[in-house]
MARDOKOL-798087 format. One record per residue: x, y, z of N, C-alpha, C, O in turn; residue in three letters. Coordinates in pm, whole numbers, plus 50000, padded with zeros to 5 digits. Example, Ala and Ser with C-alpha at 12.3 -4.5 7.8 and 13.67 -1.06 7.14 Angstrom:
MARDOKOL-798087
513194943150780512304955050780513204967050780514244966850846Ala512854977550708513674989450714512905000350787513415011450804Ser
end
This chain:
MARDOKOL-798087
988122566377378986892571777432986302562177536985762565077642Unk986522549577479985802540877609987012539377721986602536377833Unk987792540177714989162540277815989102550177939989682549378047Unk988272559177894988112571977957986752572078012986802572278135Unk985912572077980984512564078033984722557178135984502560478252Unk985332543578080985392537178187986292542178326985792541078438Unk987432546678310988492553578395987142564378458987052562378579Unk986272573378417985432580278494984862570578568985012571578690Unk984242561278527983012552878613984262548478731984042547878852Unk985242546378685985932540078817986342549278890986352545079006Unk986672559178885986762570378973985722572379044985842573979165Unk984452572578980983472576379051982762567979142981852571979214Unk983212555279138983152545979269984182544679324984122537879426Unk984972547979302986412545079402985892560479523985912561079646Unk985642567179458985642580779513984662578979637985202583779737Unk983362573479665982612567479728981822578379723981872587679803Unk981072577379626979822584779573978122573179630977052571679571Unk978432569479715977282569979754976412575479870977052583779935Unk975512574079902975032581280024975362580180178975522569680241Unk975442593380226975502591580377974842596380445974912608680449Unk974012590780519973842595780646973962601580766974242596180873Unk973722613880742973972623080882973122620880995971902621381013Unk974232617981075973492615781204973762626781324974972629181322Unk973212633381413973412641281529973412631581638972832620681633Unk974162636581747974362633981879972892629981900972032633881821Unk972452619082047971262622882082971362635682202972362639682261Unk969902640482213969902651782317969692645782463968532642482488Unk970672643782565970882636882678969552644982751969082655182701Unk969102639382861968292643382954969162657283004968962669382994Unk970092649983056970812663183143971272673783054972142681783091Unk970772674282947971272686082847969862699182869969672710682908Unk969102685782805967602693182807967462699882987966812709983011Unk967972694583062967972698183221968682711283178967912720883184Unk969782714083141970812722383113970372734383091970522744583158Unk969432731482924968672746082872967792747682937967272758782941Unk967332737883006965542750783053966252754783193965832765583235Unk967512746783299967952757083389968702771983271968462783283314Unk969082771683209969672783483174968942792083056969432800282979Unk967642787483070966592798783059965822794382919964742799382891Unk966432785382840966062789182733964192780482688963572771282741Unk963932788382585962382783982622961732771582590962252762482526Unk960652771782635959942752882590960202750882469960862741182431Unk959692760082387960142762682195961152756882197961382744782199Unk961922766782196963522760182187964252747782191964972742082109Unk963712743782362964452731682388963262717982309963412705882328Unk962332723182238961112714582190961912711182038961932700281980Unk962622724881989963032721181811964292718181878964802710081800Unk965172719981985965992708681952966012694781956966722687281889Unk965152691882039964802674882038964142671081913964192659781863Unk963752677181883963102676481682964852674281641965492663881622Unk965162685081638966362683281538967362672781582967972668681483Unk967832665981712968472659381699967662644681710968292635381762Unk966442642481669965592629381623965552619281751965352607281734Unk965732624681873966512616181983964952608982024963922615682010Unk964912596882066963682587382144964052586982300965022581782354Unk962682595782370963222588282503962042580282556960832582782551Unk962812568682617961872557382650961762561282822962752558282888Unk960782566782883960772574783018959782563883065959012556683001Unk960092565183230959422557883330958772571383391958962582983355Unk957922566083500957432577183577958662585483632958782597483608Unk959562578383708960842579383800961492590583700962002600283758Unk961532590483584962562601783490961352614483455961702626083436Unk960192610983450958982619383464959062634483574958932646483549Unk959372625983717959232633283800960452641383842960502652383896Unk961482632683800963482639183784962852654483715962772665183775Unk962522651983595962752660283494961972673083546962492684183544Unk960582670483598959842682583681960142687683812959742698083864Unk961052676883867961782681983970962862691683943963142700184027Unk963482691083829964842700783821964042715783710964642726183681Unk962652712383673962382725783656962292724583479962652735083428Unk961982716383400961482713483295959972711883292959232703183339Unk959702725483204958712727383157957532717483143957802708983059Unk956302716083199955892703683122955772699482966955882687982925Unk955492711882880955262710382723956332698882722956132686982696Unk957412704382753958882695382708958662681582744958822672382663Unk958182679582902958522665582925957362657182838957482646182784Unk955952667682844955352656982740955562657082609954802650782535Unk956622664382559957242663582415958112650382393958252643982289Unk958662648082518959402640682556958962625582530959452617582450Unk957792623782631957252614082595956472603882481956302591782466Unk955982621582385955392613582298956442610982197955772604082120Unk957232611382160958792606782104958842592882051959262591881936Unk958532582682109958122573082125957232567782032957412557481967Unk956362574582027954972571281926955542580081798955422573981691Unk956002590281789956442595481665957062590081616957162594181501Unk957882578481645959462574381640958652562681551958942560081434Unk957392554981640956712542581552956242545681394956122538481295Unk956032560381420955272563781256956352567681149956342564581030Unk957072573381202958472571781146959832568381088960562571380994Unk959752559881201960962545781198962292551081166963232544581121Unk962262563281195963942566881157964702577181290965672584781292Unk963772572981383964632580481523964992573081597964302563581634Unk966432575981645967562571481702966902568481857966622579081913Unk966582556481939966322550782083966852554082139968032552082108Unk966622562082274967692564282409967272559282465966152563282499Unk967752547182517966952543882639967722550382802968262561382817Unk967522539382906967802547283057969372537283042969572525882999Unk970202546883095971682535883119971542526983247972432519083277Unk
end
């Protein structure tokens, strides 16, 4: 009985029963450029940057990119406040500029 016990407990760490973390892609600028050229709405492209937890650290210069190619403002200031959500949080992934 204890032979077998134990043979479970070791299975069950060999097996790697502990936790993982799922992580998503971050959502690139030029993606978010992507959906609002191909229509889709501020909503939309707003819960996907929710869902993939992405931080963008924006200058004015990526400010005005982003309203230049036709992103919504909701988005870009969704965009921005990312940043400050990310501080209260502490569990969203940093993009910074390459």
């Amino acid at each position: 009985m204890k032979t077998a016990l134990l043979l479970l407990i070791l299975a069950a760490a060999v097996s790697g029963c502990h936790r993982r973390q799922y992580v998503l892609d971050p959502l690139e600028t030029r993606e978010i450029i992507a959906l609002s050229r191909e229509g889709k709405s501020s909503d939309g492209i707003i819960r996907e940057i929710e869902r993939s937890r992405t931080v963008y650290v924006m200058d004015s210069q990526d400010v005005l990119d982003l309203h230049r190619a036709g992103v919504d403002r909701r988005v870009i200031d969704h965009m921005m406040m990312t940043v400050e959500r990310a501080a209260g949080r502490g569990a969203w992934r940093f993009r910074q500029r390459p």
